[in-house]
C-alpha positions in Angstrom: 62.2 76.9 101.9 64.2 74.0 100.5 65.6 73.3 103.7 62.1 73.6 105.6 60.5 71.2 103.6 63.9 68.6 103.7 63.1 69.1 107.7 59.5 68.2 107.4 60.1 65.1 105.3 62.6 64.3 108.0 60.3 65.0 110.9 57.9 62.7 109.1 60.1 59.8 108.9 61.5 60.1 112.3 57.2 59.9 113.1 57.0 57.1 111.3 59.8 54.6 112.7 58.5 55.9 116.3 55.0 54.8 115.7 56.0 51.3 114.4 58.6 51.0 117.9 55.9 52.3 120.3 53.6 49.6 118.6 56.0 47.0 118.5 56.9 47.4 122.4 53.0 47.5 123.3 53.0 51.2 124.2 50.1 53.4 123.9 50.3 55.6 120.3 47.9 57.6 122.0 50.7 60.0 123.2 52.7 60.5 120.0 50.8 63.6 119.0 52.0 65.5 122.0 55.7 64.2 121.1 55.9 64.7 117.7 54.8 68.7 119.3 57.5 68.6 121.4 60.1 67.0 118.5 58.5 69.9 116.2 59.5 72.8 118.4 62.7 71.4 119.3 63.5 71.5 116.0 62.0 75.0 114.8 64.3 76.1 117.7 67.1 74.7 116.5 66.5 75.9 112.8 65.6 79.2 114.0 69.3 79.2 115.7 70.9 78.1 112.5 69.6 80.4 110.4 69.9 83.2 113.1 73.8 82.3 113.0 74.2 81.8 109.3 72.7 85.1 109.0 75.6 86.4 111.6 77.9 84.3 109.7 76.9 85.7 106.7 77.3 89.4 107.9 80.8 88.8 109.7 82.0 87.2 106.4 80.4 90.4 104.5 82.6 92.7 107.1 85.5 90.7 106.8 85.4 90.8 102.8 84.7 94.9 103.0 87.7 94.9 105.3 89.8 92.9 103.1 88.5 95.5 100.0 89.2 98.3 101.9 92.7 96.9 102.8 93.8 95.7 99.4 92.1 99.4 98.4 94.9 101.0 100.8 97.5 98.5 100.3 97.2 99.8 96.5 96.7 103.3 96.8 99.9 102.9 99.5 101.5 101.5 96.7 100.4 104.1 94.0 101.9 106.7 96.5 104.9 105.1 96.9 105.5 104.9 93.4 104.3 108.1 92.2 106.8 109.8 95.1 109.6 107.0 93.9 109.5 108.9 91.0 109.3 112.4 91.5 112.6 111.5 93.4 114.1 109.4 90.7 115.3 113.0 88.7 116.4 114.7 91.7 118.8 112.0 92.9 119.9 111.1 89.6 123.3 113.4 90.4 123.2 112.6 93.5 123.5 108.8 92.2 126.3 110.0 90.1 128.4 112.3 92.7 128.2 109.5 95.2 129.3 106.7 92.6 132.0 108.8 91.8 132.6 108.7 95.5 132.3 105.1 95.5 134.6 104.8 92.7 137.4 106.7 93.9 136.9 105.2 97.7 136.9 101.9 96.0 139.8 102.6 94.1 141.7 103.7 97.1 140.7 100.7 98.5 142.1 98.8 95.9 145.3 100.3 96.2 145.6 99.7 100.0 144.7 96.0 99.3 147.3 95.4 96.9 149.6 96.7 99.0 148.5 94.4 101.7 148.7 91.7 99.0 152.4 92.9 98.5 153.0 92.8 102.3 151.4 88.9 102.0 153.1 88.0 99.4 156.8 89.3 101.3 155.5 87.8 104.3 154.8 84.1 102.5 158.4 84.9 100.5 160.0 85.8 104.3 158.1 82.4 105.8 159.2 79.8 102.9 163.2 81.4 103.3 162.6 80.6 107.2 161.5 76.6 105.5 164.3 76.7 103.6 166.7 77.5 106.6 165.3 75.6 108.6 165.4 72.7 106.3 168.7 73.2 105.6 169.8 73.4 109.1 167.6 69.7 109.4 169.8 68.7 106.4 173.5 69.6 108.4 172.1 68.7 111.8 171.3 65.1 110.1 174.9 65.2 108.6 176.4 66.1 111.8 174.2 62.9 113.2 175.9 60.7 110.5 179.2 62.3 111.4 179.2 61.7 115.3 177.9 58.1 114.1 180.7 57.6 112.2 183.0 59.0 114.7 181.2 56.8 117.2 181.7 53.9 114.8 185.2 54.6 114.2 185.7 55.1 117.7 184.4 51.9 119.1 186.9 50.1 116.2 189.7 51.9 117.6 188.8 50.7 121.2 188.5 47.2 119.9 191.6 47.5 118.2 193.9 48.7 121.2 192.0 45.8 123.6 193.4 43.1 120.7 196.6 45.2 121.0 196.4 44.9 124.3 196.1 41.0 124.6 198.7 40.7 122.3 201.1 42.6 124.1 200.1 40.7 127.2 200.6 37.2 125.7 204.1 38.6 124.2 205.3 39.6 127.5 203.8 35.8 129.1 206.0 34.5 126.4 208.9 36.6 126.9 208.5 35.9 130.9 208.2 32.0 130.3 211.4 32.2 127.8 212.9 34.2 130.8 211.9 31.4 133.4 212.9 28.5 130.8 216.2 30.1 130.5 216.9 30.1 133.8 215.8 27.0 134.8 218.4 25.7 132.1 221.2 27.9 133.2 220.5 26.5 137.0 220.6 22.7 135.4 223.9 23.5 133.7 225.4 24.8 136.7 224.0 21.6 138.3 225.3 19.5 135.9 228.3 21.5 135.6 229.3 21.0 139.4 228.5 17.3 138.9 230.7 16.9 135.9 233.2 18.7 138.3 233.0 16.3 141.0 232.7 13.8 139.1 235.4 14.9 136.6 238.0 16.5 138.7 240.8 15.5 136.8 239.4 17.2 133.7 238.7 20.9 136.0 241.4 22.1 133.8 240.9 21.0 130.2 236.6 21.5 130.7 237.7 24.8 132.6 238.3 26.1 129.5 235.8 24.8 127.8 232.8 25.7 130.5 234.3 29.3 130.9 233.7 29.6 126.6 230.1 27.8 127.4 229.6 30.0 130.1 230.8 33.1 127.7 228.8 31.7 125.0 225.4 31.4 127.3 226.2 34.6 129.0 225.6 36.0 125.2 222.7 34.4 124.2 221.5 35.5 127.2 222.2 39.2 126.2 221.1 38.8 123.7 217.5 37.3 124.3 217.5 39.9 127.1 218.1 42.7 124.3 215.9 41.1 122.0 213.0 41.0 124.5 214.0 44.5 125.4 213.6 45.0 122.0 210.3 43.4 121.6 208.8 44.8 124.9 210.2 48.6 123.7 208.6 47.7 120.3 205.2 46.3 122.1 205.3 49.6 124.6 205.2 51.8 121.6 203.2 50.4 119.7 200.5 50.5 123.5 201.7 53.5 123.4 201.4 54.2 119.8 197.3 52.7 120.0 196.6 54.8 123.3 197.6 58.0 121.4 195.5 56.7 118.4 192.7 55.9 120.6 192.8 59.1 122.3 193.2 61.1 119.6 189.9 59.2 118.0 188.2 60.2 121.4 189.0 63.5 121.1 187.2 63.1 117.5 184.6 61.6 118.8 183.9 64.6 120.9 185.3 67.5 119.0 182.4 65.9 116.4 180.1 65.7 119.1 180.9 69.4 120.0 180.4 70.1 116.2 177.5 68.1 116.6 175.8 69.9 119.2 177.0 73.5 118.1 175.1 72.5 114.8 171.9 71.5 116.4 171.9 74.6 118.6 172.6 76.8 115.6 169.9 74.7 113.8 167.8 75.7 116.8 168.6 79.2 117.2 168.3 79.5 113.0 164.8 78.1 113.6 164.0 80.2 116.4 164.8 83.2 114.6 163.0 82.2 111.9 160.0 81.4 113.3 160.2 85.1 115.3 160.8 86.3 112.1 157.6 84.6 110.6 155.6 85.4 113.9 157.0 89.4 113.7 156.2 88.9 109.7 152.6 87.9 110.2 152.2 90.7 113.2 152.7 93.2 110.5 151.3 92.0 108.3 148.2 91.1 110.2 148.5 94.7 111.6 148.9 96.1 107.6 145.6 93.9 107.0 144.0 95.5 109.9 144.9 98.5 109.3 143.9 98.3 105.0 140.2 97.4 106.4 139.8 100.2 108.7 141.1 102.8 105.7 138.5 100.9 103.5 135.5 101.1 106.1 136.7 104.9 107.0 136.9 105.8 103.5 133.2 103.8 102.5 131.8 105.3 105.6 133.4 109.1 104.1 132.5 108.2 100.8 128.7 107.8 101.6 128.2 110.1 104.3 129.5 112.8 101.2 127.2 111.2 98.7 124.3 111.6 101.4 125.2 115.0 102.2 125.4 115.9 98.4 122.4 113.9 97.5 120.3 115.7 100.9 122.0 119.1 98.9 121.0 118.3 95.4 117.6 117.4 96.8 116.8 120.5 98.3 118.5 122.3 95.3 116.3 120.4 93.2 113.6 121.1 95.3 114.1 125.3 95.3 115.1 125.0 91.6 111.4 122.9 90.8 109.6 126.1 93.3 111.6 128.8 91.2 110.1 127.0 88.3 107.0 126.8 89.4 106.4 130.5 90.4 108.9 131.3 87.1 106.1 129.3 85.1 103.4 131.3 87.1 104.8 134.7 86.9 105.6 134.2 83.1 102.1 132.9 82.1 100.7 135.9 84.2 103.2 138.0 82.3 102.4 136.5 78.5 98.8 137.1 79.4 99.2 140.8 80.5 101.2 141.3 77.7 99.2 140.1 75.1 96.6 141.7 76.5 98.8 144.7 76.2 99.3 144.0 72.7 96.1 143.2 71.7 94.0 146.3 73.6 97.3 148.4 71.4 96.7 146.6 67.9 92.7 146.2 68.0 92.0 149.8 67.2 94.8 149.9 63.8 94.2 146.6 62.7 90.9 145.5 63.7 89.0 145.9 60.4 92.0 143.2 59.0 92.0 140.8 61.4 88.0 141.0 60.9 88.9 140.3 57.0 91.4 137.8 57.6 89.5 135.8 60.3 86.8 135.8 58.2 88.8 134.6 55.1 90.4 132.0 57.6 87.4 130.9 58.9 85.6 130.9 55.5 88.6 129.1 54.3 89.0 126.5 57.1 85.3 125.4 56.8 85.4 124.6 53.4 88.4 122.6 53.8 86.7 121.0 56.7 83.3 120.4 54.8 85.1 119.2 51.7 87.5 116.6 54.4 84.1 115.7 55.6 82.7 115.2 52.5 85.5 113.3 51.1 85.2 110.9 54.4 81.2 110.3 54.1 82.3 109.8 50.5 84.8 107.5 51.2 82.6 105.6 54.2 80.0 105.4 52.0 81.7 103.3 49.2 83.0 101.0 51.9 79.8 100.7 53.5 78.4 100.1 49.6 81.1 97.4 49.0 80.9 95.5 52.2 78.2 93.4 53.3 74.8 95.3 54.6 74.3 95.6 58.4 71.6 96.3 59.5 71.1 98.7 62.3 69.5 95.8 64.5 72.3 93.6 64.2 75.1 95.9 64.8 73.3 97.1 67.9 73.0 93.2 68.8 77.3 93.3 68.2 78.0 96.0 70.7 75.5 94.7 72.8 77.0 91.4 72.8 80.8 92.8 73.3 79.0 94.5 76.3 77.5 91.3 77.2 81.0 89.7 77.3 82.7 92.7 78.9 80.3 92.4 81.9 80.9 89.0 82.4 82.5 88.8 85.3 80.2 91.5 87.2 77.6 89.2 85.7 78.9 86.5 87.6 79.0 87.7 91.0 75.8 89.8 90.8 73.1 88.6 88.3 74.3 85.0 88.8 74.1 84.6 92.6 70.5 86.4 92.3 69.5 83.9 89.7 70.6 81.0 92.2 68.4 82.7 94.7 65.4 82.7 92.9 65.5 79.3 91.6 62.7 77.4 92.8 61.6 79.7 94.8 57.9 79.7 94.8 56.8 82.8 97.2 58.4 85.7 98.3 59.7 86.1 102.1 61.9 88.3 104.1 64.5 85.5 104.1 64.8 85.6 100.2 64.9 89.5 100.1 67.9 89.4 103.2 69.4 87.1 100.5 69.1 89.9 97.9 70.2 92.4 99.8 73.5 90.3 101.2 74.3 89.5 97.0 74.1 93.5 96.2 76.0 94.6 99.2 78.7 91.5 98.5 78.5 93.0 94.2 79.6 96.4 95.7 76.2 97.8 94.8 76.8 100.3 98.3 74.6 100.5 101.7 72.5 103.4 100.5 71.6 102.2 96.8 71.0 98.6 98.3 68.7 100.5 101.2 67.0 101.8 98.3 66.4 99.2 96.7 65.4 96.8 98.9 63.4 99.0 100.9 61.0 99.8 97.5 61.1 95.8 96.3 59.2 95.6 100.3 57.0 98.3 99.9 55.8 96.6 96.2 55.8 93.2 98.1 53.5 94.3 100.8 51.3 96.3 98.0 51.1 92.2 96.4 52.5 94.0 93.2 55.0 91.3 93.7 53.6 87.7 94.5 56.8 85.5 92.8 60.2 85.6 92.1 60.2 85.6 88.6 58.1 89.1 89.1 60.6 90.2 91.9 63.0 89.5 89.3 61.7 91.4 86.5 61.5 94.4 89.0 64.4 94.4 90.4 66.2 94.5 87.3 63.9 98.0 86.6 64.8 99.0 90.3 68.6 99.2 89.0 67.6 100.9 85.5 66.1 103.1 87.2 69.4 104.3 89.6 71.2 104.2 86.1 68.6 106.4 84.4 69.5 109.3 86.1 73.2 109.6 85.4 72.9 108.5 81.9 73.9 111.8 80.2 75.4 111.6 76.8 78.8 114.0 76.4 78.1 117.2 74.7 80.7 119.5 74.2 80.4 123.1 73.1 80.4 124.6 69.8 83.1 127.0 71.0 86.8 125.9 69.8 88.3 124.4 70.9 86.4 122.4 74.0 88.6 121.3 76.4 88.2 117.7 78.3 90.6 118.2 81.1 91.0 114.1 82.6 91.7 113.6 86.3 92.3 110.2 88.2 94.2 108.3 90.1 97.4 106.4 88.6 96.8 103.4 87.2 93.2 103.7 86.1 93.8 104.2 82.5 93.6 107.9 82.0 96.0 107.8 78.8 94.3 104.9 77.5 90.8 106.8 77.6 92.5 109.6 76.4 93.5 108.0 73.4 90.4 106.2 72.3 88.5 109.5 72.8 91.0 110.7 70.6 90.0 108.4 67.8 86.3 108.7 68.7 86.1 112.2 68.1 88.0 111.8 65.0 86.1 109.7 63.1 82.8 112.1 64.2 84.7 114.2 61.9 86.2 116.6 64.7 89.8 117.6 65.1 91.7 116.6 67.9 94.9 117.9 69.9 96.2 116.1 72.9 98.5 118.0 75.8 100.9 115.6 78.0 99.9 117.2 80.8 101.6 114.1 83.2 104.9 115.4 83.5 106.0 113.8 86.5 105.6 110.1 84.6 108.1 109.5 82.0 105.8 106.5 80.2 102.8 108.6 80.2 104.0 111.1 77.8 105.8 108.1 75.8 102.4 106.6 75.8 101.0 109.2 74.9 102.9 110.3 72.1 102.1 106.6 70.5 98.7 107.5 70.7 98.6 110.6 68.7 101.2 109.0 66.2 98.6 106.3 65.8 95.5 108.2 65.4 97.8 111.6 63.1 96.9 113.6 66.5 99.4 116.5 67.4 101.0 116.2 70.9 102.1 119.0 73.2 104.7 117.6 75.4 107.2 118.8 77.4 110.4 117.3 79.3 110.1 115.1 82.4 109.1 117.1 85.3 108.0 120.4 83.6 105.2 122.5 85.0 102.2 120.5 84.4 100.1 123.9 84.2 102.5 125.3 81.8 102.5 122.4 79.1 98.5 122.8 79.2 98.6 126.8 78.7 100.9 126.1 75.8 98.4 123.3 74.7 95.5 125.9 74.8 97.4 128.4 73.0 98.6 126.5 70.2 94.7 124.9 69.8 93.0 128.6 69.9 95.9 129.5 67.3 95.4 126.3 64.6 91.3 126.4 65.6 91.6 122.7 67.1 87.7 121.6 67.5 88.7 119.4 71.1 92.0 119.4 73.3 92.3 116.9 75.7 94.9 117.8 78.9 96.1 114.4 80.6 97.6 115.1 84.1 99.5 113.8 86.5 97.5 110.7 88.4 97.6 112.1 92.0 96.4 110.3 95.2 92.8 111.7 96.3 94.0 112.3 99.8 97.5 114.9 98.6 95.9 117.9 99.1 99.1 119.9 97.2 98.6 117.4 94.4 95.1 118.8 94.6 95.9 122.1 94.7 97.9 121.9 91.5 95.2 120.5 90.0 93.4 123.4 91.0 96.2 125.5 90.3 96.2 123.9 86.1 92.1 125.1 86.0 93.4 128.5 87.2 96.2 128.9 84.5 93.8 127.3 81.9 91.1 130.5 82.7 93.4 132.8 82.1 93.1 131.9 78.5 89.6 131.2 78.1 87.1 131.6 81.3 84.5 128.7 80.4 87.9 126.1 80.3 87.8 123.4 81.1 84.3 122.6 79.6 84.3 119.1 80.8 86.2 117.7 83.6 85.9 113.8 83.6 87.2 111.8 86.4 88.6 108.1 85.3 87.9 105.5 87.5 88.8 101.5 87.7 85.7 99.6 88.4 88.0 96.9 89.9 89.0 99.6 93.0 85.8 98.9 94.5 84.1 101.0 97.6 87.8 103.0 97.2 86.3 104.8 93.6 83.6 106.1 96.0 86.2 108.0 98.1 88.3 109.3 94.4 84.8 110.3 93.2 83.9 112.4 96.1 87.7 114.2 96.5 87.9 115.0 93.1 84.5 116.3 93.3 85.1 118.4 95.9 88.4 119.8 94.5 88.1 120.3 90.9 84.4 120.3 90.1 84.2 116.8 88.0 81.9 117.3 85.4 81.3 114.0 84.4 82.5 110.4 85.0 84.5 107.2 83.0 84.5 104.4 84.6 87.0 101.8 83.2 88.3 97.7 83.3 84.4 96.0 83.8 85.8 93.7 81.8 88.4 92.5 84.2 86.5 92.7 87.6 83.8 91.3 89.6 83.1 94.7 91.1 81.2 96.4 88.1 78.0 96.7 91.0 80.4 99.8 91.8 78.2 101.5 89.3 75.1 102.1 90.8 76.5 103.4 94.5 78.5 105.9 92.5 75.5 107.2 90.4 73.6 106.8 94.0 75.8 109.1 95.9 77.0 111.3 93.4 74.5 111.8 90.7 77.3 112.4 88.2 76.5 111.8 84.9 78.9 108.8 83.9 79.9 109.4 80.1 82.1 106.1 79.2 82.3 102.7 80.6 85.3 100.4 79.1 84.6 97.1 78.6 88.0 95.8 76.7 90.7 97.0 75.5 89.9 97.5 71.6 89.2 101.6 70.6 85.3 100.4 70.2 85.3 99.0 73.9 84.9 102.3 75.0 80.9 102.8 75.0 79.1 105.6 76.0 77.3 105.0 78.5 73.2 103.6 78.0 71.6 102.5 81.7 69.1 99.8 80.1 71.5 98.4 78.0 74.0 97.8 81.0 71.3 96.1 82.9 70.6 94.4 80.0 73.7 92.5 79.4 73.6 91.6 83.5 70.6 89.8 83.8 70.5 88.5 80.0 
């Protein structure tokens, strides 16, 4: 209607501007009428489109958000399943664990082993690799010295060659000298013979004194003469051995020269050959070793790969041993509770006819004697609760009504939010009633989870009271649809009333994860302080916590527990339970079991099979069986409520965690479809946020 009447104003405007153009250009206004028609049904068309695909909009974004619901539904249940199996198989493969870490250990240790030794055959090889260095630099270091020695040589050489060239020259200019002393010597001995023969012609009378005298010259030079000749014999012999002398020398320093080179070169090949062999000893070294490495990671991955195909192998065997043992157990547990029941039977049908007028007498005495121990417990509690109540401040009735309607109020918030809220946005400003705003009404139920056929229900009654005029604005539309959903709550609000036969036995079912221990517990305490006694059986073997939790519960409220190990025969701990509450005359036992997916049908049958075992003992047990559901699963509670139903006969409903969901419109398709008569609804997490359940008062705090 809002955005009808924006279009009009709209329309209106755009009329306007158009009538002052026309009459500003001189056209006729005469036609404006037929096309402000034509304007108006162009846009009726085009609103009628819009809404049509808002509407379509609206119902593809409903689908989507049921699809997503329905998958994070599965995606949770998938998740419960996985986790509920992840621990039935946690106990079975805890040897398995143990054998294969063993397995691991010792393969680990072998492994060890082998790679030390490969560390050993590394560390020789490095050793093996810096003695090759080391010979290798040492046979660097004498191939250098041999290189300084052949240079030396060489040097020593080259000054031994310089040496016999000076030699050489000298000798040479010696023997120019000795030649030149040869020539001069002649030369003078050919002038004296010269002047000799002159002196003899010129002298002829002195032939025979100078005679004489030239034959003692002639001696005399004939001497010297011998005598140079010997000395330069002499000299030349001395000069020849001496060449002689420096050739040897120089000889002898060439054969040095190369006997060092031959050194030189025999060092430098055995430097090379040292080095060769080194390096094939490095190279055949790293071969094995690379080979021992090789060979220490293939034992390793052979002996892992051993190691867990044995622990899988064992774990597969311990598995299916643990899975015979748990059926031995099961039928054990069976057979024995069918045998305890014969034979007390036995026992009993033997002993009644002897000692029946006794156990009369004593029962009575027992009975007598328990009831006034309970009236004067009783009496001593109203006693007690009435000097509190006379010390602490009055309250009146009224007002503490008005508190746990208020913590209702607050509980519901979120529900309140999503429901009540969105309708209250609807009807505001909203003069008359159309098929629009009730299209609206029924989207905002079917987006609360309200459910198809409750919202069907509903809507279709709001119509028919419409079209009667009962119903002519939305404040009255309102008022009755608010008695339109009291009224699908009236017929499921049934109060809990348990028999006076002892004990009464609440057996809970659910899902994990709902809070089925929780409820459990503040049952516990609510029965208590109505002056009842309570025992509690741990009937949720296959969840370690769950007893734990448990446990805590009856420590807190002085309730005894009947518990069991981890994995025991859920039906067995619950016929002990039964026995020990008929024995001690418990007033209520409540039997938590095992949260179990609604679509396991064994886990069903167990639960069928835990009824069974509890008949045996008394035939009327259970007396009440209440299902536990979480509001905040959504359409998936409908499909728990309706297994459970079918399996195990639920008796009555608890519907948990309003105060944490915007679901709570979960509620009325449940008491729709079912017809159950929901006992509890949780609304926190305090003991006194579990209320029983009062249909006006929930619609109450949603539309207050």
């Amino acid at each position: 209607m809002p955005a009808m009447q924006g279009s009009l104003q709209r329309i209106l405007q755009i009329m306007e501007a158009l009538y002052t153009w026309m009459t500003e250009q001189g056209l006729d206004p005469a036609i404006l009428p037929y096309m402000a028609g034509v304007i108006v049904v162009l846009l009726l068309l085009v609103i009628v489109r819009v809404s049509r695909r808002q509407s379509a909009l609206k119902a593809e974004q409903h689908e989507a958000e049921q699809a997503r619901l329905q998958a994070d539904a599965e995606q949770k249940v998938a998740a419960e399943r996985a986790a509920r199996e992840a621990a039935e198989q946690v106990a079975r493969q805890e040897a398995a664990e143990a054998e294969a870490q063993r397995a691991a250990e010792k393969a680990l240790q072998q492994a060890e082993v082998e790679r030390q030794a490969a560390a050993e055959a590394e560390t020789a090889r490095q050793a093996q690799e810096a003695e090759a260095r080391r010979a290798a630099e040492q046979a660097e270091q004498a191939a250098a010295a041999a290189r300084q020695a052949r240079e030396q040589a060489e040097r020593d050489a080259k000054a031994a060659q310089e040496a016999a060239a000076q030699a050489d020259a000298q000798a040479e200019a010696e023997a120019e000298a000795e030649a030149e002393a040869e020539a001069e010597a002649k030369r003078q001995a050919a002038e004296r013979d010269a002047r000799e023969a002159a002196e003899a012609q010129a002298n002829v009378q002195a032939e025979a004194a100078a005679e004489q005298a030239q034959q003692a010259a002639e001696q005399q030079a004939i001497a010297a003469a011998e005598a140079s000749a010997r000395q330069a014999a002499d000299e030349a012999a001395a000069a020849a051995e001496r060449r002689a002398r420096e050739e040897s020398e120089r000889q002898q320093a060439e054969r040095a020269a190369a006997e060092a080179e031959s050194r030189r070169v025999a060092e430098q090949a055995a430097v090379d050959e040292a080095a060769r062999i080194a390096a094939e000893k490095a190279a055949a070294d790293e071969a094995a070793a690379a080979a021992a490495r090789k060979a220490a990671e293939e034992a390793e991955r052979l002996a892992v790969e051993e190691a867990e195909r044995k622990a899988r192998e064992e774990a597969e065997r311990q598995a299916a041993e643990a899975a015979e043992r748990e059926r031995l157990a099961r039928e054990e547990a069976d057979a024995e509770a069918a045998r305890v029941a014969a034979e007390e039977a036995a026992r009993l049908a033997a002993e009644k006819a002897a000692a029946e007028a006794e156990a009369a007498r004593l029962a009575a005495e027992k009975a007598a004697a328990e009831e006034a121990e309970r009236q004067a417990l009783a009496a001593a509690e109203r006693k007690a609760a009435e000097e509190a109540a006379a010390k602490a401040a009055e309250v009146s009735p009224e007002q503490k009504k008005a508190g746990f309607f208020s913590r209702i109020k607050s509980g519901l918030s979120r529900t309140k939010a999503n429901l009540t809220e969105q309708l209250g946005d609807l009807f505001l400003g909203v003069k008359e009633i159309d098929e629009d705003l009730l299209e609206e009404i029924e989207t905002t139920l079917l987006m609360a989870d309200v459910g198809v056929e409750a919202t069907t229900e509903i809507i279709e009654r709001l119509t028919e009271r419409v079209e009667r005029k009962q119903l002519t604005d939305a404040d009255a539309l309102k008022e009755a649809l608010q008695q339109e959903l009291a009224a699908l709550l009236g017929g499921v609000e049934h109060k809990l009333q348990l028999p006076e036969k002892k004990p009464a036995v609440i057996l809970m079912v659910g899902v994990n994860g709902v809070g089925k221990t929780t409820t459990i517990g503040k049952l516990a305490k609510k029965f208590q302080s109505e002056g009842k006694s309570v025992m509690l059986a741990a009937g949720d073997t296959f969840r370690a916590a769950a007893v734990e939790q448990l446990q805590v519960w009856g420590e807190r409220n002085n309730v005894p527990v009947v518990a069991q190990h981890t994995g025991a025969d859920s039906a067995s701990v619950i016929f002990d339970a039964l026995q020990s509450a008929q024995s001690k005359g418990v007033d209520v036992l409540i039997a938590d079991t095992a949260g179990r997916l609604q679509n396991k049908d064994n886990l069903m049958q167990e639960l069928q099979k835990v009824v069974r075992v509890m008949q045996k003992l008394d035939p009327e047990a259970p007396h009440e069986v209440m299902l536990v559901l979480d509001a905040g699963t959504g359409q998936n509670a409908i499909s728990q409520a309706k297994q459970f139903k079918e399996s195990v006969g639920v008796s009555g409903i608890t519907l948990t965690k309003l105060d944490g969901t915007a679901k709570g419109g979960i509620i009325f398709a449940i008491a729709k479809q079912f017809d159950l008569p929901i006992r509890y609804i949780g609304v926190g997490e305090q003991v006194d946020d579990l209320r029983p359940f009062e249909a006006d008062e929930f619609v109450k705090a949603l539309f207050d």
